[in-house]
N, C-alpha and C positions, 0 to 999 in steps of 0.2 A: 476365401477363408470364412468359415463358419462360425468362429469367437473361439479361443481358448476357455475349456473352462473353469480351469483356475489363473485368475490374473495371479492374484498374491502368488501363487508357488511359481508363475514365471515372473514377477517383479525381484522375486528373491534371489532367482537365478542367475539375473542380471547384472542384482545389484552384487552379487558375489565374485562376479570379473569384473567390475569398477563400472558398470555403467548409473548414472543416475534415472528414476523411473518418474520426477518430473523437471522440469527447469520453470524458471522464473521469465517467462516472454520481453520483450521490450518493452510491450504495452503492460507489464505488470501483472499481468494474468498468470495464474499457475498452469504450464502446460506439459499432458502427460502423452506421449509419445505411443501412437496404438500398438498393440500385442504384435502386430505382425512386424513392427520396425525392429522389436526387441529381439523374436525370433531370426531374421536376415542377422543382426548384428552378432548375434551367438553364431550360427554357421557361418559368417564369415570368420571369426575366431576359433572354428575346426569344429565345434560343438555337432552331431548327426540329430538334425531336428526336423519331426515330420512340420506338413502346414499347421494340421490341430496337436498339439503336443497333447496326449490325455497327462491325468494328473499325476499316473504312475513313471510314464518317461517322463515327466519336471522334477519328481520326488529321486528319480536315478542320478538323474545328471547329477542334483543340490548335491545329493549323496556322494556322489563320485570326488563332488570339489571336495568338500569337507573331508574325505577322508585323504586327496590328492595332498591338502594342509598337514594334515593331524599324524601322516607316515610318513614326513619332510626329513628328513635330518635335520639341517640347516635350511633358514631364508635363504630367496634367490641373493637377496645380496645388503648388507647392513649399512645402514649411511647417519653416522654422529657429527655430533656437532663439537666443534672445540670447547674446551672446557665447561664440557657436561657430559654425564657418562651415559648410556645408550643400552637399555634395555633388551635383550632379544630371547625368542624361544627355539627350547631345540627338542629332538625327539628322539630317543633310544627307546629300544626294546626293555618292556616295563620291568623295573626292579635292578635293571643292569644302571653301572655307572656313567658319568657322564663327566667329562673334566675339557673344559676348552681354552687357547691360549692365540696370540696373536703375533704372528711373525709382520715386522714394520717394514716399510719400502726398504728401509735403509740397512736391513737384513738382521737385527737383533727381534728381541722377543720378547713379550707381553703374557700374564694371566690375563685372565678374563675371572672376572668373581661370581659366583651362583649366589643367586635369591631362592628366599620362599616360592614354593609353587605346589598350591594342592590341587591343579586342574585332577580330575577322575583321568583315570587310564583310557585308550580307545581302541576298542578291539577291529581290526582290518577285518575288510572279507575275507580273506584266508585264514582267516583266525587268531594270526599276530597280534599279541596286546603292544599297544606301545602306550610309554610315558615322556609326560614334557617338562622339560630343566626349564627354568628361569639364568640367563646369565645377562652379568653386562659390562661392557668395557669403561677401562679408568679415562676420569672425565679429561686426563692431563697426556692425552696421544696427540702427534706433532697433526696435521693438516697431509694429506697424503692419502695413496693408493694403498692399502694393506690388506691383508688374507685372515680370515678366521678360520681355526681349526678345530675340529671334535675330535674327541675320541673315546671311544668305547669297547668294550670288549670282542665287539660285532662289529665294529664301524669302525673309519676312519675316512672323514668328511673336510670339504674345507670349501669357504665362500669366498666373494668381495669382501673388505669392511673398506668403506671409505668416510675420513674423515673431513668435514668441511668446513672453512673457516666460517665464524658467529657472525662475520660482517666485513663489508669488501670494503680493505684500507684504501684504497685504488680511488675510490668515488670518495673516501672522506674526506680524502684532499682539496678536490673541485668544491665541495660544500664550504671547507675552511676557507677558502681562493675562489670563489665564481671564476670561470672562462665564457670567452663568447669564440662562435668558432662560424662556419660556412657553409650550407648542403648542398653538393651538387652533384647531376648527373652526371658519371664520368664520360658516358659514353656521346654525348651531347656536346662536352667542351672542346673546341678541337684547335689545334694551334695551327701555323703552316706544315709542318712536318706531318701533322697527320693524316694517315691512309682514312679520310671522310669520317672518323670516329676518333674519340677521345682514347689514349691509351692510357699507360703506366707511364712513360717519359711524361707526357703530358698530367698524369696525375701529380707527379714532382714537379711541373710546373706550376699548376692552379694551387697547391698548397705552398712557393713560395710567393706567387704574388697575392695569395689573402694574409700570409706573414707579415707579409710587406706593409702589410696595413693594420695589422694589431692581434688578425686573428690565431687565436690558441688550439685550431685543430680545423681540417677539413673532413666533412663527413660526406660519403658515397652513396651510391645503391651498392646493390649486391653484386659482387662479380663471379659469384657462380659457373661453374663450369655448363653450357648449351649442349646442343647438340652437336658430336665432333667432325660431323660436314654437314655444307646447309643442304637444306632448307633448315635456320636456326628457331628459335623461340625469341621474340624480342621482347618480352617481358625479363625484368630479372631476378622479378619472385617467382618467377616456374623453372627452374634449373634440372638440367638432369641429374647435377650432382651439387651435393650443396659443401659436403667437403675441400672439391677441387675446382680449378680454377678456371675460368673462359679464356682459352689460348687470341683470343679476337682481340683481348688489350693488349699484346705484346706488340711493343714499337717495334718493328723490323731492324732498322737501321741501328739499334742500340745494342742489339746481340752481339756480344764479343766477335764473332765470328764472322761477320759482317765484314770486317777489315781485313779478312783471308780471302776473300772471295776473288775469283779469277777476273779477267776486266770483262771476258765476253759474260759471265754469270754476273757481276756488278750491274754491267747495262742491261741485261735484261731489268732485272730486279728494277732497278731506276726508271727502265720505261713504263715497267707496270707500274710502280708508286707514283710516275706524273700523271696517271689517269685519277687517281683517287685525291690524290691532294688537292685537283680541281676542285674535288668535290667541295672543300673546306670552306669555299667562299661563295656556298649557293645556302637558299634557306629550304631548301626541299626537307621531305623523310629522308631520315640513316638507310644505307641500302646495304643491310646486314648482310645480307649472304653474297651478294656481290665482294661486297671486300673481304669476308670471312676467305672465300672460296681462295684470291690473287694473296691472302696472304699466308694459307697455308702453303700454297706453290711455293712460294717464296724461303717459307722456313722450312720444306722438305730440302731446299736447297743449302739450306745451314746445317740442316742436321746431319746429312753428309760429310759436309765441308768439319765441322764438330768433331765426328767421329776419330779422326787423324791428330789431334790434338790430345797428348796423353794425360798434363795436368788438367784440361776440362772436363777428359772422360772420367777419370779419378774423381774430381769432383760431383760430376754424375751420380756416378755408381754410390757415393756416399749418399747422398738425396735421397737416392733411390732406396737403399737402405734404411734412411729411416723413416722412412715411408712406410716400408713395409709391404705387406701383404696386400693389402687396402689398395697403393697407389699399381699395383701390376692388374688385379681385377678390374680397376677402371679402366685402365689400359687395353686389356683384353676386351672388355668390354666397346671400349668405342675402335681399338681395330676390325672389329667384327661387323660393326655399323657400316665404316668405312669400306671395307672389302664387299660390302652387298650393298654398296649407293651407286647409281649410276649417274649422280651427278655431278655438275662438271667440276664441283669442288671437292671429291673425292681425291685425295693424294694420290698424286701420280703412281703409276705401277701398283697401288695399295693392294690387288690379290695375288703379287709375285712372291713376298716373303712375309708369309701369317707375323712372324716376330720379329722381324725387323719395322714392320709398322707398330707390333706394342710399344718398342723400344721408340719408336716416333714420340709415339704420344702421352710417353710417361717423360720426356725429351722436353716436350712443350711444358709439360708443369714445373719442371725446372727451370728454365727459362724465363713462366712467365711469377715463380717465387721469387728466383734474382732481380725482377724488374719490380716486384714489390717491395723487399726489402732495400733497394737502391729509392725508392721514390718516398718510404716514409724516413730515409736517410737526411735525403732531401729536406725533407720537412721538419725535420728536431735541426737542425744545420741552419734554416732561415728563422729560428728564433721560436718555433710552435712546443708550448708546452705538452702536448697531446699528440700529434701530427694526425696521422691517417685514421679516421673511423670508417669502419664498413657497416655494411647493415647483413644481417643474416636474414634470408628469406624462412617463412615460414613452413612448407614444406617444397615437396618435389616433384618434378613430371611423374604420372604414372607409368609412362613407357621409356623411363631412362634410365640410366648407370644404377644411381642409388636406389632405384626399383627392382632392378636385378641382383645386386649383388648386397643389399642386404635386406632379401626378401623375406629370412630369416625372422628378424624385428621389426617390421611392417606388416600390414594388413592389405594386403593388394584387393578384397571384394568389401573392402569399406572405403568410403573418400571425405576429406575433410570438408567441411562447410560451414556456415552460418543459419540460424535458423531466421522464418520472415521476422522483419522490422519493418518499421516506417518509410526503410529507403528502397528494401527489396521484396513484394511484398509474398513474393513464392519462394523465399529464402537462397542462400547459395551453395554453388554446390562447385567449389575448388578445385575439384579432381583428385587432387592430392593424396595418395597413400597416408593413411598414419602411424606412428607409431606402436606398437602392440606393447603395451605397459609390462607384461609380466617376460617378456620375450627379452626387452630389453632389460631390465632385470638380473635375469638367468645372465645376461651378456655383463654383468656388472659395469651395465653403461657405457662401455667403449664403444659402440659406434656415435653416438652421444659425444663424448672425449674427444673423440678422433677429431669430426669436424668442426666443432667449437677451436682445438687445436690450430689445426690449420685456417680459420678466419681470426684469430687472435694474432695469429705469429704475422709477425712486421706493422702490428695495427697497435693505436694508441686507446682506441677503445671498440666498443663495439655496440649499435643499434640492434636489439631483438626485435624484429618484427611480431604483432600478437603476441607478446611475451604472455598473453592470458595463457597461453596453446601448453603451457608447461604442469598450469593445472586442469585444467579440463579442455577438451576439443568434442565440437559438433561432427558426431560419426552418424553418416547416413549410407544408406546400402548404394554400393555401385551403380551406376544409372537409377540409380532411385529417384525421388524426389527429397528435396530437403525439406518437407515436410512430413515426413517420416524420420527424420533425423532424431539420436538422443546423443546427451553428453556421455563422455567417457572422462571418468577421476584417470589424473596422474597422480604420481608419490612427486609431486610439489619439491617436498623437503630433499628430495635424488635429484629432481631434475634442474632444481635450481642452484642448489647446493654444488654440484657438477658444474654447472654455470660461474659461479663465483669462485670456486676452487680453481678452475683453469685461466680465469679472470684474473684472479689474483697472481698466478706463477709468470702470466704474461703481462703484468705490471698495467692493465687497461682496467678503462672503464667501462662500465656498463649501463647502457638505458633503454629500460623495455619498452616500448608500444602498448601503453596500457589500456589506450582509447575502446572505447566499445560496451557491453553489457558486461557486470562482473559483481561480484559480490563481495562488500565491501571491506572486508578482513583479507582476501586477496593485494590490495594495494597495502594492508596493514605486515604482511608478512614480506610484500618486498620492498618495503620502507626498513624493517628489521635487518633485511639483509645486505642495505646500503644500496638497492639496484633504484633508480634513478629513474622515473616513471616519465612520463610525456603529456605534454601542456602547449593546446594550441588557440592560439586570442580568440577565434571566430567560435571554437566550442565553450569556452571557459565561461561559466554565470553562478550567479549565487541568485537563490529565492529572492521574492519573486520573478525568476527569468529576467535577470539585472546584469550586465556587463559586471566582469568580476573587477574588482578595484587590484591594481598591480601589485598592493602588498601581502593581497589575499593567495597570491600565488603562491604553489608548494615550492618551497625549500629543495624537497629531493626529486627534483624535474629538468628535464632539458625544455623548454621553450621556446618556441616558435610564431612567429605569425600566420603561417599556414603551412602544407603537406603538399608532398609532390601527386595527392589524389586530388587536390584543388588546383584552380589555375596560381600562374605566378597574382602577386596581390593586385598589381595592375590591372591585369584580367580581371580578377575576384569583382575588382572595386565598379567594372563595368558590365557584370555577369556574361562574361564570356562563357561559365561551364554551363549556365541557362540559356543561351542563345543554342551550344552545339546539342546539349541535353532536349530541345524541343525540334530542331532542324533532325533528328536522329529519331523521332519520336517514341525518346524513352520515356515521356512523361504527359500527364492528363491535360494538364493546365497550360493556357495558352500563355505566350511568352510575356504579355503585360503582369499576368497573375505571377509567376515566379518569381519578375523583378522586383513587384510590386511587396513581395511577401519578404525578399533578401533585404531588401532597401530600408526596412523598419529596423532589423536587428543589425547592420553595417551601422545607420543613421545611429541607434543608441551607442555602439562600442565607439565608433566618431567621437560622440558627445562624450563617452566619459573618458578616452584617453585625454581629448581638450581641457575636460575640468582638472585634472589632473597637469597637465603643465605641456602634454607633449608636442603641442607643437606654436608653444611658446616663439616670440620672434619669428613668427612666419607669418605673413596674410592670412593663415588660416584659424588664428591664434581666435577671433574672434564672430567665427562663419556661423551660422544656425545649420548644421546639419541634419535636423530634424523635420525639415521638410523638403527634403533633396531624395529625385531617383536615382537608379544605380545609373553611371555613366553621366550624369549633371556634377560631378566634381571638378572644382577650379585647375587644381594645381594636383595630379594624382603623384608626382614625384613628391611631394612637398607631404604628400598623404600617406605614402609608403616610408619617407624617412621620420617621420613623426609615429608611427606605429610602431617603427624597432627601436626609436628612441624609448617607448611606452615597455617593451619587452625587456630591454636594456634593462628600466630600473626595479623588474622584481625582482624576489629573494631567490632566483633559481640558480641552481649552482652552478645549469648550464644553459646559454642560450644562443638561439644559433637562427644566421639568417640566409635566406636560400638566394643564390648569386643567381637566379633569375633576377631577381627586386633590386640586386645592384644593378644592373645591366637596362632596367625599364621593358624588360620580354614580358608577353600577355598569353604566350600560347601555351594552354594544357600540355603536361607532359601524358596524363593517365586520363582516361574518363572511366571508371568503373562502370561496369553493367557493358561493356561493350567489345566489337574483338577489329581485328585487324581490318577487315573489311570496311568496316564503320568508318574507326579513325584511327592514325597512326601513332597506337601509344606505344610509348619508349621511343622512338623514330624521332625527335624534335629537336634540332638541334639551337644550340643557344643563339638567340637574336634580339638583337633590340627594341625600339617600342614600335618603331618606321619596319622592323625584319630581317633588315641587315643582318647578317651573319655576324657573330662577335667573338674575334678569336682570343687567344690568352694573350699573345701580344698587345692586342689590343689595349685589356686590363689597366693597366697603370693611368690611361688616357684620356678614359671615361669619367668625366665626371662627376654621373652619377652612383659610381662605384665607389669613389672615394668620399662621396656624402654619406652613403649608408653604413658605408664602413666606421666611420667616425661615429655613426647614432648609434652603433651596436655598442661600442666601446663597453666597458660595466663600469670605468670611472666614474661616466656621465650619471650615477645614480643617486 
């Protein structure tokens, strides 16, 4: 590439589809993203862009957008706020009249009232003059899905309007009431009954025995629907579908259906699940696709047995129904997988009837909704104000369901990333499709809806992963480098507003992931809208680079003492993720130097949780922490129940502690920067501090569950 020679008329161009033309670095620096990132990122957005665009194709394009605007009828789609009325423009054939009105969900009707507006007319290339109305709706429309209408002599148009609540009642409760609740790996906790992985019966188990102990909600990873035969993804932030659900957590044995089963199909079934349930009392890797594989056999086997049953198929078919459209595309989507896998966990027969495997595997998500909404049953039943939270992963495989079938509102030759920081220093590059802003838009946000829907229903709140991702995401060109990566603006006020509007109808909370680079009227606007940001001890300092004092902590935050991207605290406290982070040699510095460098800022948060009271009554009450390496600590349980005591008592509405630390487990679930080969992240199953495997039975037993569980308490503040 030989340099564009006008930057400005292609910064212009850019900045006219939402990208921004520079960002703010980590290291503070202003960085402006070269000519050529800008161009890939318009052709991946369908734009015909040579390599040197001269200045007359930039002056066409600019031209194309503006006038694409200016001959609109209607926005792709209008989104207010409750009680405040909402401005918008429309566009008739100039001189002609213009009168717009709003039909409500609940099927009655609204004006819309016109303003002033002397924008100048705009004549199209074809010569059409058009002019533009001012109108805007009354500030006193209910919270809801609604349609805007025009009409004019020549026209008859109609958009989205949706309106969004000012602020999610959901979360003000928990602010008015703190709760303390418990994170865990579902897929890691595993009981005797389960086939070597955590399921949903098991989910309504580990949520009543942290009931049992005082806590007000158990929170997940993402149960995202995989790949629908293995070889799967054992991550559960790269999903093929982030709407539907991974058929891997369905308990077998809990399917209604189960108890029709003939005796010779029983013992089968039984001899397969006694290979797996071994597994439960080993501390190895999850062997996903081994069990994925024996438990689909197993539920093709139900879903036979199913079919002959008239009140379940009715039941079915209703599911399925309101499902819709959405849930048969996925369906088709992963029987077509299936029907061209040749491995051995392909459903049996799968290329003898095309639709009787859709019907399979739209089968399993009914099944594995029933076993969700039965296990956050579960969980409001033993006493949890909250019960079940999930986490929603940030995006999706680019080779999966929601890559296909809503190719539509993605961007398949852009991928989402981070740009370099101090941790990664060639930036990241996700894979991830994103979302195409103006796409979904036009779609008035229902693919959006959809699956925010289906991770809210049977859930008492909900973790957004990168909640940043709603106003801006790092787009960088496919196989590119993420240093050629620029941000992409979202409409914030749509995407989040959507967020808390379906937040709110499913009576949940919400708390984004707001850790990372962001600009700081970002946290200002989802403090506005009651969404509940994220606060972890090991990040958290105030100037000079000072442990933050516990009452300095926000109000509108879940609270943690660390992240499943860190080790359990045990670990932390003896730099385990610095032992595997240099044995992997992802990093310069030799192993002394890293501990050396962790053990300064551990040793200060040490010292001011002490000063502070927290581990008052304990030998440690009185230790000099400030000349201790990592891994030279007395009593590390004594060190971990004195931290959530510390978290325990700030003002956060929510604070929650990860049942690895009840349990005394040290092993990484995640090590970012690295892949399978490396080491086995998501693959960890829960064990103690010796590795013992630690099953949910076990729970009640342990007694360092029951100590951590008491320091979470939020009385103790």
């Amino acid at each position: 590439m030989r340099g564009v020679t006008n930057v400005a008329l292609l910064h212009a161009l850019a900045e006219s589809y939402g990208f921004g033309t520079s960002y703010r670095a980590s290291n503070g620096l202003v960085t402006e993203p070269p000519a050529e990132s800008f161009i890939k990122l318009l052709r991946a957005l369908g734009l015909s862009l040579n390599d040197d665009p001269s200045d007359e194709e930039l002056q066409f394009h600019l031209d194309a957008r503006k006038e694409f605007w200016a001959t609109r009828p209607m926005p792709p789609c209008v989104v207010a706020t409750e009680d405040a009325e909402k401005h918008f423009n429309v566009h008739v054939h100039d001189g002609h009249f213009a009168h717009c009105w709003i039909r409500l969900e609940d099927g009655s009707s609204r004006d819309a009232y016109q303003d002033e507006n002397w924008a100048p007319p705009f004549t199209a290339a074809d010569g059409t003059v058009w002019g533009e109305a001012t109108f805007h709706v009354p500030g006193d429309l209910p919270a809801g899905y609604h349609e805007l209408h025009l009409e004019s002599d020549n026209l008859d148009e109609v958009c989205p309007l949706i309106v969004v609540p000012a602020s999610l009642s959901t979360n003000a409760e928990v602010v008015q009431d703190p709760v303390w609740g418990v994170m865990a790996q579902l897929y890691s906790v595993r009981s005797l009954d389960s086939w070597g992985i955590g399921d949903f019966n098991d989910l309504g188990a580990i949520a009543e025995a942290v009931a049992a102990e005082g806590a007000d909600y158990l929170l997940i990873n993402p149960v995202h629907a995989a790949e629908p035969v293995p070889p799967i993804e054992d991550s559960p932030y790269l999903p093929t579908s982030r709407r539907f659900v991974n058929p891997i957590y369905i308990a077998v044995e809990q399917v209604p259906e189960y108890g029709l089963l003939d005796e010779g199909d029983r013992e089968d079934v039984e001899k397969l699940a006694a290979e797996f349930k071994a597994m439960n009392h080993t501390a190895d890797p999850l062997e996903r696709d081994r069990i994925f594989a024996a438990k689909l056999a197993a539920l093709r086997t139900l879903f036979f047995v199913a079919a002959a049953d008239e009140a379940r198929t009715q039941d079915f078919e209703l599911f399925c129904e309101v499902e819709g459209e959405g849930l048969r595309q996925f369906a088709e989507w992963c029987a077509a997988q299936a029907s061209e896998s040749e491995h051995h966990g392909a459903p049996k027969h799968a290329g003898e009837d095309p639709q009787e495997l859709v019907q399979f595997y739209m089968w399993l998500q009914f099944i594995a909704d029933e076993q969700r909404r039965v296990a956050q049953e579960r969980a409001l039943a033993a006493g949890m104000r909250l019960g079940i939270m999930t986490d929603l992963a940030v995006g999706i495989h680019p080779g999966g369901a929601d890559a296909a079938t809503l190719h539509e509102v993605l961007v398949p030759d852009a991928s989402v990333g981070a740009p370099p920081d101090q941790y990664s220093q060639q930036g990241q590059d996700w894979s991830q499709p994103p979302w195409n802003p103006q796409q979904l838009a036009e779609a008035g946000y229902g693919p959006w809806r959809d699956l925010l829907r289906t991770v809210l229903r049977h859930s008492g709140g909900i973790r957004v992963d990168h909640v940043l991702g709603l106003f801006r995401l790092f787009w960088l060109p496919r196989m590119d480098t993420p240093l050629h990566g620029a941000y992409m603006n979202y409409d914030f006020e749509a995407m989040v507003g959507v967020l808390v509007l379906e937040a709110q109808r499913a009576g949940a909370v919400v708390v984004g992931e707001d850790l990372g680079t962001f600009e700081p009227w970002v946290q200002d606007e989802l403090r506005d809208k009651g969404i509940l940001g994220t606060s972890v001890l090991w990040f958290e300092s105030v100037p000079p680079e000072a442990p933050r004092p516990s009452q300095q902590y926000r109000n509108l935050a879940l609270t943690a003492v660390g992240t499943h991207d860190l080790p359990p605290t045990a670990g932390y406290l003896e730099g385990a993720h610095n032992a595997l982070r240099h044995k992997l040699g992802l990093v310069k510095e030799s192993l002394d130097e890293l501990n050396a460098t962790d053990a300064v800022w551990i040793s200060q948060v040490l010292a001011a949780a002490q000063a502070e009271g927290a581990f008052d009554n304990s030998p440690l009450a009185d230790v000099d922490f400030l000349d201790r390496d990592l891994g030279e600590y007395d009593d590390v349980e004594a060190l971990v129940e004195g931290l959530t005591r510390f978290i325990a008592s700030t003002p956060s509405a929510m604070t929650c502690t990860n049942l690895v630390d009840m349990v005394g487990d040290t092993r990484i679930q995640n090590q970012p920067g690295t892949n399978h080969e490396m080491y086995s992240n998501w693959c960890i199953p829960l064990c103690d501090a010796s590795g013992t495997p630690v099953l949910i039975e076990d729970l009640p037993d342990v007694a360092l569950f029951t100590r951590i569980a008491k320091a979470s308490a939020r009385s103790e503040r």
